[in-house]
N, C-alpha and C positions, 0 to 999 in steps of 0.2 A: 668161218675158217677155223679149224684146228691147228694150232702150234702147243707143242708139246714144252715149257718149258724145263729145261734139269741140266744137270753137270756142269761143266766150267765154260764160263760166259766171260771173257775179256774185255775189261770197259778200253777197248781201244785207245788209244795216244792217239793225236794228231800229228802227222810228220808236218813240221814247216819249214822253209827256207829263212836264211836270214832275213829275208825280207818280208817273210810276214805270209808268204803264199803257201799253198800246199803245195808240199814236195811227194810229187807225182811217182817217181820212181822209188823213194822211203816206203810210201804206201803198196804199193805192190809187193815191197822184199816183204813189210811187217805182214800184209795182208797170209802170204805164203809163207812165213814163219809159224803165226797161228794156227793154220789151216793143217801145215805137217805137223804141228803137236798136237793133234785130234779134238781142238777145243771143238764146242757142242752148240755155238755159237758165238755172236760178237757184237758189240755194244758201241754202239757211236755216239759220240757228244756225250758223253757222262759230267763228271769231275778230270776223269786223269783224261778225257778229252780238248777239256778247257773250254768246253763249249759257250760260256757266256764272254767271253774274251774275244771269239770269233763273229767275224761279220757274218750277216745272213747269207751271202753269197759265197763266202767261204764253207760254209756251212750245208749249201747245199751243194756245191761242186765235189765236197769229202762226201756226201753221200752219194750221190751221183755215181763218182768215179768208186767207191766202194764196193757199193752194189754189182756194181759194171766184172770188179776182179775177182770177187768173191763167186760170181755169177751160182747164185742158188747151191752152194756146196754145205753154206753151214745160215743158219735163220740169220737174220739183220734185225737190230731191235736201235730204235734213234730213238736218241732224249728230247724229247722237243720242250721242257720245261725254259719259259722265257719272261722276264715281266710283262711283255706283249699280247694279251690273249689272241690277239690277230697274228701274233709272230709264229704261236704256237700250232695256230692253225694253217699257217702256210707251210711251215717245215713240215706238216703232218701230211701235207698233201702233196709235197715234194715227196719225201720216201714213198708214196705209196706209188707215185707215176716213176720212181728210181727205182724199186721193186724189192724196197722191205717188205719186211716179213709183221713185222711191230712196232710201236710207237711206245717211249717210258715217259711217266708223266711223275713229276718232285710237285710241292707245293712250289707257288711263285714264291720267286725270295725278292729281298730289300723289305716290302713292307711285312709286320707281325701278324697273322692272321688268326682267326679261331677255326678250330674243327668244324665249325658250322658255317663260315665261311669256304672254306675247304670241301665240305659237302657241294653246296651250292654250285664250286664252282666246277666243281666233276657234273654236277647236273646239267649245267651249260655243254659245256665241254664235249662231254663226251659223246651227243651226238653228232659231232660235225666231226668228228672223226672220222679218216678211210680206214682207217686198222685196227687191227685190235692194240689192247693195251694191255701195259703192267706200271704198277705202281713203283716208287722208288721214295723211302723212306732217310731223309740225308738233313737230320736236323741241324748237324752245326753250318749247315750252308746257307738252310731256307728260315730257320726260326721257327719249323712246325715239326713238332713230331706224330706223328701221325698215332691215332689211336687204332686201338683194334677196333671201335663202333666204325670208325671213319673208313675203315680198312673194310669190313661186312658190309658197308653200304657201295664201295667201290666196287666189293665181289658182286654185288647184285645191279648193277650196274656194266656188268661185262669183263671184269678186271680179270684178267690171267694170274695173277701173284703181284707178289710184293719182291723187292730189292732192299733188304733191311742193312742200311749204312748206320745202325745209331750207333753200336759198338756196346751195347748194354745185351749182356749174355742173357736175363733174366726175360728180357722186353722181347729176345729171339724164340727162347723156351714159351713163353707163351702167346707168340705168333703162330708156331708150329699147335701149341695144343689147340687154339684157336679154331683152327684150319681141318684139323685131322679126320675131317668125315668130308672133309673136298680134297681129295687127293688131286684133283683138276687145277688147283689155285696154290704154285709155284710159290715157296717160299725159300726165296735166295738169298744168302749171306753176300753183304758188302765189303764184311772185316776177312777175312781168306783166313785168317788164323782160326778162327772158327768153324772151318770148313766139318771138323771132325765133330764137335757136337752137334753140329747141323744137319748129318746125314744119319748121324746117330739116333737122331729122336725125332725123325719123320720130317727134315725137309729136304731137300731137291737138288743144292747147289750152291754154285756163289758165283760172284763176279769178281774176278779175284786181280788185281791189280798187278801182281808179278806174273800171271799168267801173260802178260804181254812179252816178258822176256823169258820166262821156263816155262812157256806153254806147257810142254811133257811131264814137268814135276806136277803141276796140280791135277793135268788129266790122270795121273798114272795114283796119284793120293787119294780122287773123287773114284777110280777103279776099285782097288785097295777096298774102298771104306765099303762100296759096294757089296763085294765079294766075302765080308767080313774078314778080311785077310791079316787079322790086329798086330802081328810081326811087324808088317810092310807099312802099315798106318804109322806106328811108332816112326819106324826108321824115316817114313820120309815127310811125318809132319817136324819131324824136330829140321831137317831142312829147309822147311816152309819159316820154324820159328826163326831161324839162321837169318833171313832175309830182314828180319826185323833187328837181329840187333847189326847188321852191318851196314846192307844197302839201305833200308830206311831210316836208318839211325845218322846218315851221313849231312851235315847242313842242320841249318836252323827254322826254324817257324814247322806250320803245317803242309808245307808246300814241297818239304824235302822229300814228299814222297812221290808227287806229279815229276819232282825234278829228277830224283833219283829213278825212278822207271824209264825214263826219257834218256838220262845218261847214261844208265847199262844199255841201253839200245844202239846207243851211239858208238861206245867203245868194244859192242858185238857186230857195229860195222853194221848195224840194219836199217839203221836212219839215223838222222842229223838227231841232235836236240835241243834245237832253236825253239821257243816260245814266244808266248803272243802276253802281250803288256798287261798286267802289271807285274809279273811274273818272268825271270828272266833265268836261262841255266847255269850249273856249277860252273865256277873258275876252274883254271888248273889244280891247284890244288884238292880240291872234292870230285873233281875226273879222276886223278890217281886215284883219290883210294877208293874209290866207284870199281874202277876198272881193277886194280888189284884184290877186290873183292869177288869181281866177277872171276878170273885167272882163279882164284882160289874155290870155289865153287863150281867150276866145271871140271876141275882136276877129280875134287871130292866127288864128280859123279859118274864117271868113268867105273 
């Protein structure tokens, strides 16, 4: 199979209810928010998924009912990274009979592992796979940062690209040089702020975490960069930067930004933003200014 990875990939939210289920009708509004801002695809179970929080059942019913809304309009790629190797291979086999497109694979997290364990286990792995795959590089989660050997052994092994979460500029410039005589082997940015040196120096994309809520700013930024349109790049990466010092700047820890994407969703009225434990949404207080943030930023793009 052919799947073309590039342009902006939304590592989807999970809509829940208070009670911890998937809200059915959240996911269709998000599903059709995404979809009218031209994203080029969409990403289940990532981080801003919350995917290891989630039961297996919840997990496959979000894919399930995903695939179902989406119905072939833009590619489906599921993270099926689990401490389970068996877990891994069951979700992988769920999306493929729910009719994803692809399957993203992190190192297993909790335990520390080595690149050559990491090899190894892509060796197992990835024949019992139904789909193809892409990599997703996310060290402050799993404790591995992937190298680029590990990364060349993956591509020969079937890998469609990488999803580079480290947030290290340097580590992404030389993924891309890495790469640059496989134009086939998709190198996505995780950090969305980096969207412009990413496409600038020959790679593909990102999975941009505000594209859940301005789908259209980063599609119209990843056009922009395309078209070498450097006016329009300017003008609308400094609104990409904007999100960082307001909506993710809002709340404490790492998590203000799972919370913060969740809560401008909620005060755009497109789903709840209920979360699954340990992790639990803003007060009132960080909803205001969530939500006057947002007021303030769609005025600015009018």
């Amino acid at each position: 199979m052919s799947l073309e990875l590039k342009g902006i990939i939304p590592p989807m939210i999970t809509p829940l209810t208070e009670n911890g289920d998937l809200n059915d009708e959240g996911l269709r509004k998000l599903i059709e928010h995404l979809i009218s801002g031209g994203v080029h695809g969409i990403f289940l179970l990532g981080t801003n998924g919350e995917a290891p929080s989630l039961t297996y059942e919840l997990r496959k019913e979000l894919i399930s009912k995903a695939c179902e809304y989406i119905a072939g309009r833009v590619p489906v790629l599921v993270g099926i990274t689990d401490t389970s190797f068996e877990g891994s291979i069951a979700i992988a086999n769920h999306s493929k009979m729910a009719g994803a497109d692809a399957v993203v694979i992190a190192p297993p997290y909790y335990f520390p592992i080595s690149q050559n364990e990491m090899v190894e286990y892509l060796e197992n792995l990835v024949p019992k796979l139904p789909l193809p795959f892409m990599m997703y590089n996310m060290p402050s989660c799993t404790k591995l940062h992937l190298s680029i050997e590990t990364l060349k052994i993956a591509k020969e092994l079937g890998a469609l690209g990488v999803k580079d979460s480290s947030g290290n500029i340097d580590y992404l410039y030389s993924l891309i040089a890495a790469f640059k005589n496989s134009p086939e082997f998709a190198i996505i940015v995780g950090t969305e702020s980096f969207l412009p040196e990413t496409i600038q120096h020959g790679g593909h994309g990102a999975v941009a975490g505000g594209a859940n809520f301005f789908p259209a700013l980063f599609v119209e930024l990843y056009n922009a960069l395309v078209e070498n349109n450097h006016v329009k790049v300017e003008e609308l990466h400094q609104k990409v930067k904007t999100l960082y010092d307001t909506i993710y700047s809002v709340g404490k820890y790492e998590s203000r930004y799972t919370k913060g994407t969740k809560c401008a969703l909620a005060v755009m009225e497109i789903c709840d933003d209920y979360m699954a434990l340990p992790l639990r949404r803003f007060e009132s207080k960080e909803r205001e200014e969530i939500k006057r943030y947002i007021d303030t930023f769609n005025i600015s793009m009018i």
